[in-house]
SEZARO-597779 format. One line per 2 residues: number of its first residue (from 1); for each residue x, y, z of C-alpha. Coordinates in Angstrom, 1 decimal, decimal comma, always signed. Layout:
! residues N
NUM) X/Y/Z  ... .
This chain:
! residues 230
1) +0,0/+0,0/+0,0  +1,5/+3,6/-0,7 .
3) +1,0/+6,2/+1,7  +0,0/+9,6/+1,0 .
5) +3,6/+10,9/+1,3  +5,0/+8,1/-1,3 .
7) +2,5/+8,4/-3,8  +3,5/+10,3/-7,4 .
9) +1,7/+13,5/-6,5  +1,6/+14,5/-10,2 .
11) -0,5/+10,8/-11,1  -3,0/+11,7/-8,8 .
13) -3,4/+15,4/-10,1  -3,6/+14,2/-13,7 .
15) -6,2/+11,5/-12,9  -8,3/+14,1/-10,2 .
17) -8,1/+16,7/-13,5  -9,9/+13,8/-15,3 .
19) -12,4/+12,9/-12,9  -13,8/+16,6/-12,8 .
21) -14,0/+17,2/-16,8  -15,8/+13,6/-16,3 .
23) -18,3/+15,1/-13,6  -19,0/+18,0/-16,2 .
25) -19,6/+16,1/-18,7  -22,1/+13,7/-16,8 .
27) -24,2/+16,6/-15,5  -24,5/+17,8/-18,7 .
29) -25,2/+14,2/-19,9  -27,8/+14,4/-17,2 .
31) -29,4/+17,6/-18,0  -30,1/+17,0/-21,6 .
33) -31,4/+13,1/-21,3  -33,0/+12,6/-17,7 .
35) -34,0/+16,4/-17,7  -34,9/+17,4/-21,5 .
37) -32,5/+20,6/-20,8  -31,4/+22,1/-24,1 .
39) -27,8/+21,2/-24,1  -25,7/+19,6/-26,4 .
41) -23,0/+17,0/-25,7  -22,5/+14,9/-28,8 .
43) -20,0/+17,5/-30,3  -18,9/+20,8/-30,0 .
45) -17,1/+21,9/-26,6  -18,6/+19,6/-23,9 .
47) -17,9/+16,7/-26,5  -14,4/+17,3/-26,7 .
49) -14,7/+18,3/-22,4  -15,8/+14,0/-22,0 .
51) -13,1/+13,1/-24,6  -10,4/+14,3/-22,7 .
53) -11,5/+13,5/-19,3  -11,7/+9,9/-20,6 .
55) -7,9/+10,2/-22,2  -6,1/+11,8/-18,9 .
57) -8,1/+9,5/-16,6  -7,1/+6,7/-18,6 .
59) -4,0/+7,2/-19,0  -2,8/+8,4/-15,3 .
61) -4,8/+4,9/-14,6  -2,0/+3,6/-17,0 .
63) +1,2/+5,1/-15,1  -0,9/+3,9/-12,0 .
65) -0,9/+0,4/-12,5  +3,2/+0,7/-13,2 .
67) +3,3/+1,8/-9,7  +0,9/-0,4/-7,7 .
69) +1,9/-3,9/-6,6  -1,8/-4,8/-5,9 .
71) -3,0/-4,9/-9,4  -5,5/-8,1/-9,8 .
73) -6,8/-7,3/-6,1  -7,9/-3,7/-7,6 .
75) -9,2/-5,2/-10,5  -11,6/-7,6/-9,2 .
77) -12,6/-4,5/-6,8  -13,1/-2,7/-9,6 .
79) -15,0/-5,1/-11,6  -17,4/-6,0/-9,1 .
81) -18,0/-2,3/-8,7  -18,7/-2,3/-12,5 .
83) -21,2/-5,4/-12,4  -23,5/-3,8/-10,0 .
85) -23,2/-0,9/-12,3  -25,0/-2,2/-15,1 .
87) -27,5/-4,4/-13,0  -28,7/-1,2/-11,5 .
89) -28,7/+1,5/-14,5  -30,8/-1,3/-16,6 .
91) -33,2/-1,8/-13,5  -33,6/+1,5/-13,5 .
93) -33,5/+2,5/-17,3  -32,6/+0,3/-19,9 .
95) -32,5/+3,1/-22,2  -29,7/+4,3/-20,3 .
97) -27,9/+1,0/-18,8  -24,1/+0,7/-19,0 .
99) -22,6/-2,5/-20,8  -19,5/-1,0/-20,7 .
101) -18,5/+1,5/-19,1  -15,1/+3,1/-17,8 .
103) -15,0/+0,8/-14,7  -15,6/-1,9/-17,1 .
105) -12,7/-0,6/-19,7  -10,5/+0,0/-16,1 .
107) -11,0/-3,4/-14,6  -10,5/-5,3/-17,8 .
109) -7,1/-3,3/-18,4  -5,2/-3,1/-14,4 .
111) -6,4/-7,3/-14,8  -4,4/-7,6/-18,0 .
113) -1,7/-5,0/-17,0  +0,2/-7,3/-15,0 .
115) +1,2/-9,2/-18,1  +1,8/-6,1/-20,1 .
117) +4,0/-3,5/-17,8  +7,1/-5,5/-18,1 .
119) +7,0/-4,5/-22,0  +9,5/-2,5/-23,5 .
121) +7,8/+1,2/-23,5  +8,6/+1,1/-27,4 .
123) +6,4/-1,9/-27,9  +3,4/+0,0/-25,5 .
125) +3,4/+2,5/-28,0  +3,2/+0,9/-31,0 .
127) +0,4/-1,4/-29,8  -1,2/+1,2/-28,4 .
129) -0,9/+3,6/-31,7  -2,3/+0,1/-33,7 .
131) -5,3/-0,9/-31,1  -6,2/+3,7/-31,7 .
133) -5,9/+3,0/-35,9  -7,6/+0,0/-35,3 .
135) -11,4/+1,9/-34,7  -11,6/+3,0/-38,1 .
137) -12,0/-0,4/-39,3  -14,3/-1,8/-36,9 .
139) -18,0/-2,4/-37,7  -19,2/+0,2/-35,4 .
141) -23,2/+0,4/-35,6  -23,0/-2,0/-38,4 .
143) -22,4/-5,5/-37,1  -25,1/-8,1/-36,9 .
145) -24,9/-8,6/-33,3  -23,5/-7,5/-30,4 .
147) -21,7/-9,5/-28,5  -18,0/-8,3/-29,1 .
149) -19,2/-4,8/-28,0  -16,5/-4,5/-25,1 .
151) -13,6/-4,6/-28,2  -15,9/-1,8/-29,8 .
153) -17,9/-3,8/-32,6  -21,6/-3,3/-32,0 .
155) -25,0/-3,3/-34,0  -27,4/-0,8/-35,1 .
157) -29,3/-1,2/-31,5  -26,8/-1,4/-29,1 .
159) -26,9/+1,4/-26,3  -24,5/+1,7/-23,4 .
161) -24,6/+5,5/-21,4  -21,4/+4,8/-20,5 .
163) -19,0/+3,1/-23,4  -15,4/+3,0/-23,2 .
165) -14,5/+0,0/-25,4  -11,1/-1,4/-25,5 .
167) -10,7/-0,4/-29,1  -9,1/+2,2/-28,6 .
169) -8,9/+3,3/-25,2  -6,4/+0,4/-24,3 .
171) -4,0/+2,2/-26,5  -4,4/+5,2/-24,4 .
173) -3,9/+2,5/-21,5  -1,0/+0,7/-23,0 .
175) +0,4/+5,0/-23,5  +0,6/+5,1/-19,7 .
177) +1,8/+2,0/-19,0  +5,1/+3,2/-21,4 .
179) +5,0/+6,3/-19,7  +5,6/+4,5/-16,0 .
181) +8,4/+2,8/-17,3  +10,0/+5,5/-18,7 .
183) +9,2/+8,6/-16,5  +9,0/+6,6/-13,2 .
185) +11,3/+4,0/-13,0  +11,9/+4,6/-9,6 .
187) +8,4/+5,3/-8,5  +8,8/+8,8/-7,8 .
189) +7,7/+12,2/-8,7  +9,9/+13,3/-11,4 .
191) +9,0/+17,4/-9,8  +10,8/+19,0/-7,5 .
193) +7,8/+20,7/-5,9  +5,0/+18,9/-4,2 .
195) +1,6/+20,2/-4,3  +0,0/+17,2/-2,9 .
197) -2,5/+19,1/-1,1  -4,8/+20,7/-4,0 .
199) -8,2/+19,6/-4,4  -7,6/+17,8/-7,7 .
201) -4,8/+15,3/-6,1  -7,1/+14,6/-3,1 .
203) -9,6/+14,1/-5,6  -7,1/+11,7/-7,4 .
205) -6,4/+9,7/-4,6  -10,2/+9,2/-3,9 .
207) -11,2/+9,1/-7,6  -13,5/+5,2/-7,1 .
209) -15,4/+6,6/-4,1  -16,1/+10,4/-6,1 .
211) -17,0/+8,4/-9,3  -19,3/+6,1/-7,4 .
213) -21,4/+9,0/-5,7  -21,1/+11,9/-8,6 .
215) -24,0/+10,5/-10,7  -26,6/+10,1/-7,8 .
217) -25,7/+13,6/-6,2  -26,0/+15,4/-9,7 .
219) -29,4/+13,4/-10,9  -30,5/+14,9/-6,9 .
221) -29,4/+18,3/-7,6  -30,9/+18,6/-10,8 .
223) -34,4/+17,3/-9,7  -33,9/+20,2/-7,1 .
225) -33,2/+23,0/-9,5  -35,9/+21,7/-12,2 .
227) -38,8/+21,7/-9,3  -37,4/+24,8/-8,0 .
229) -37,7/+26,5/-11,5  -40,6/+24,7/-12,6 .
């Protein structure tokens, strides 16, 4: 277990940064499909807000899993986490139930990352810059079925609220595991300063617990402000 004075303060800040362009997003997720506000998320600025939440958290979750020693204990944590996840959203809305979601994408990846951080970093990159190319060829809302939907191949009806399919966000994985080798070889900060105690690396060290309650507290605050505006 690392301690709060041996952890890689600038990891945590990364992946904290992340975890608050991913709480954005949601809300505004939230507001246009639970609430009918008139928002936009499928392109434009908040679009490009949930794309790069996804790529730092990803890949700080990368350099992460260079530096842990508990990998498949965090995995199956993680996982389980991600289960319950799906069971509830499609008890509560198919329409918006997650097959496979970023817990999903995480667990999958620290599982497997065990067997790929003793890579050479050149060899994470180029399989990471081949699984990214990869997307373009995959039948993406076109396949007959559905069932290799975590790899990112999917038909015409599939719907997950939350989708962060292997192809390609292991490639953004496989980025950080290279970067851990490279930058942090001897698992510490590569900074002389230490700014440990901002809000985004306490957030970073806490990111399971804040991504586990953000999506309740902003569907409660939103019903607030819609009956309060009604």
């Amino acid at each position: 277990m690392i301690n709060n004075e041996q952890r890689v303060w600038e990891v945590d800040l990364l992946r904290g940064l992340g975890l608050f362009l991913m709480i954005y997003f949601h809300a505004i997720y939230d507001m246009k499909e639970i609430y009918q506000y008139n928002v936009v998320y499928e392109n434009g600025f908040n679009y490009y807000i949930g794309k790069i939440s996804g790529v730092l958290f990803i890949f700080a979750s990368g350099i992460s899993c260079f530096l842990s020693r508990s990998n498949i204990r965090r995995a199956f944590k993680i996982l389980a986490i991600a289960v319950f996840i799906t069971v509830f959203t499609h008890l509560y809305n198919p329409d918006l139930g997650v097959k496979f979601g970023i817990l999903h994408f995480l667990g999958v990846s620290i599982l497997i990352s065990p067997f790929l951080k003793k890579m050479h970093p050149f060899i994470l990159v180029a399989a990471g810059t081949g699984i990214i190319i990869l997307k373009n060829y995959l039948y993406k809302g076109t396949a007959s079925h559905d069932y290799l939907f975590p790899f990112g191949i999917y038909g015409a009806d599939f719907i997950s609220a939350d989708y962060y399919p292997l192809v390609p966000w292991l490639g953004v994985f496989l980025y950080g595991l290279a970067a851990g080798r490279v930058l942090y070889l001897f698992k510490r900060s590569i900074f002389n300063i230490n700014i440990r105690g901002n809000i985004l690396t306490i957030a970073g060290r806490n990111t399971l617990w804040i991504y586990l309650l953000h999506q309740p507290v902003i569907i409660i605050v939103l019903a607030l402000v819609k009956n309060v505006t009604r």
